[in-house]
Residue, then its C-alpha position, 0 to 999 in steps of 0.5 A: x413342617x418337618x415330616x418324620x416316616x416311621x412305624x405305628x409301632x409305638x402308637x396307642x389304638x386310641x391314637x391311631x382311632x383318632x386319625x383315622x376318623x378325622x382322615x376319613x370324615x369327609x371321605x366319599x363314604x364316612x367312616x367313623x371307628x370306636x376304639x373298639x372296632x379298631x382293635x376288631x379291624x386290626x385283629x380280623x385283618x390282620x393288622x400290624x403295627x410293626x409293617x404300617x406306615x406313619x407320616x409324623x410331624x414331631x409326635x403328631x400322626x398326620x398320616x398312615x397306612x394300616x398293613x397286614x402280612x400274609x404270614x408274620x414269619x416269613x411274609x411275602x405279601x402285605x394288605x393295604x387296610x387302610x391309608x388315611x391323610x388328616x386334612x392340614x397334612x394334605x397335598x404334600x404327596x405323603x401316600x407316595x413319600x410313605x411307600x418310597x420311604x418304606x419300599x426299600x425296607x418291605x424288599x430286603x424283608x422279602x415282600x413280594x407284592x402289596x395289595x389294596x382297595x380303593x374306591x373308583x370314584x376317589x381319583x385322587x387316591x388312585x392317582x397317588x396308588x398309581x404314581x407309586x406303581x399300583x396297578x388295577x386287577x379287577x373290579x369289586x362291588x359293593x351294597x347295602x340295605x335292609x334284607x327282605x323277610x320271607x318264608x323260608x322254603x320248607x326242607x332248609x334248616x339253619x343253625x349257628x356253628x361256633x366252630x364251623x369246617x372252613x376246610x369245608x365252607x371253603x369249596x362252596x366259593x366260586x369267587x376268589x375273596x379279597x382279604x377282609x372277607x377271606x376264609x383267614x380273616x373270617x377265622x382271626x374274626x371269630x370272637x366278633x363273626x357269627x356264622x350261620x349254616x344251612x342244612x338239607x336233609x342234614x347236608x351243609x350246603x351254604x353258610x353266611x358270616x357277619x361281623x356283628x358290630x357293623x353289621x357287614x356280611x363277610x362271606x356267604x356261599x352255597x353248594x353249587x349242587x344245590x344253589x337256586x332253591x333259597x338256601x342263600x335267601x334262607x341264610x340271609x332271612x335267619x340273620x336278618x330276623x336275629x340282627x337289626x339292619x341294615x347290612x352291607x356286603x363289600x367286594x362282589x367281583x363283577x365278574x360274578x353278576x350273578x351274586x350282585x343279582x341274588x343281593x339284590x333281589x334279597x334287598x340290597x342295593x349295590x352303592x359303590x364300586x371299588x378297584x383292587x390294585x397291586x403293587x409288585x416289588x422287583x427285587 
């Protein structure tokens, strides 16, 4: 069988759809896209046809990896959204045929570095970032369940905003965001995001966004003058009452315990950990 390595360029969402899925069906957490949360994923994160990679054996995709650059222009760095291998095509290395294909060419566009998230337990995956020269930076968690409603302390108001100061929102983080939960996804996701944000004494003082569709909690912060009064508690209570569960929030670094203890006590369970790996092109 002859493996041909090109771009996704020419390749149709329902096509791309199609591999992913059956990719990912027997993954350690089962993924299962709609054309349409195909297009959401590719425009939230940015995705680009023309810096993703497929392995092609005629016309047939047999595998893939999903980047998004940081800038179309003038890119520097790319996110791996997604790297997937349909079951008859495995065990012909092609994660690793794929970037030694494509490295070169990712150089002479300026690419600096690639980035990613792989779930820890998936050692065979790892094994194949890291023989391509991945390295782990931190490790993220992840949870999910159905969020406890309670009384919202008397004082706190919450309200969607359409068109929130992310200028603003921004400066109530302490963790540094992975990509699909940051503050530029959050903007390209608008059409499929809501954010709600809350207010005392008419001061925003913490916001949370969710992607509706699937129910996954992009971000969410609060002021840190004014955090351990209930404020991420009301915001999490107001979305739960306005969306069917149940959630699920992605890439808590644990170098933060104290966001995975406050998910926790609203109702979530952590149910995977995850690497964040990096791979720096030298010139």
């Amino acid at each position: 069988m002859t493996i041909d390595f090109r771009t996704l360029q020419k390749v149709a969402t329902h096509t791309l759809c199609d591999a992913f899925n059956t990719a990912f069906s027997d993954y350690i957490v089962p993924l299962h896209l709609t054309p349409s949360i195909m297009e959401q994923k590719i425009q939230g994160e940015n995705l680009h046809r023309d810096y993703s990679i497929g392995a092609f054996a005629g016309n047939e995709l047999g595998g893939f990896i999903l980047h998004a650059p940081d800038d179309h222009q003038h890119p520097t760095m790319l996110y791996n959204g997604g790297t997937g291998v349909i079951p008859a095509y495995r065990g012909q290395r092609l994660v690793q045929q794929m970037y030694d294909h494509f490295i070169p060419r990712y150089q002479q566009q300026g690419i600096q570095k690639i980035i990613l998230e792989v779930i820890s337990s998936n050692i065979p995956a790892i094994k194949a970032y890291s023989s391509t020269g991945f390295e782990k930076i931190r490790t993220i968690n992840a949870y999910k369940g159905n969020i406890r409603i309670g009384k919202i302390p008397a004082g706190i108001s919450v309200k969607e905003n359409k068109t929130p100061d992310w200028s603003l929102l921004a400066t109530f983080m302490d963790m540094e965001p992975t990509w699909s939960n940051a503050v530029s996804t959050l903007v390209r996701e608008a059409p499929f995001t809501t954010t709600w944000e809350a207010a005392i004494s008419g001061e925003t003082v913490g916001y949370v966004s969710i992607h509706r569709d699937t129910r996954r909690i992009r971000n969410i912060a609060v002021h840190p003058r004014f955090r351990r009064q209930g404020v991420g508690s009301a915001l999490l209570q107001y979305a739960a009452t306005s969306l069917d569960g149940p959630f699920t929030i992605i890439n808590i670094d644990e170098n933060f315990p104290e966001i995975g203890l406050f998910l926790e006590r609203a109702g979530l369970e952590q149910y995977l950990s995850q690497y964040e790996m990096v791979l720096k092109l030298k010139d």
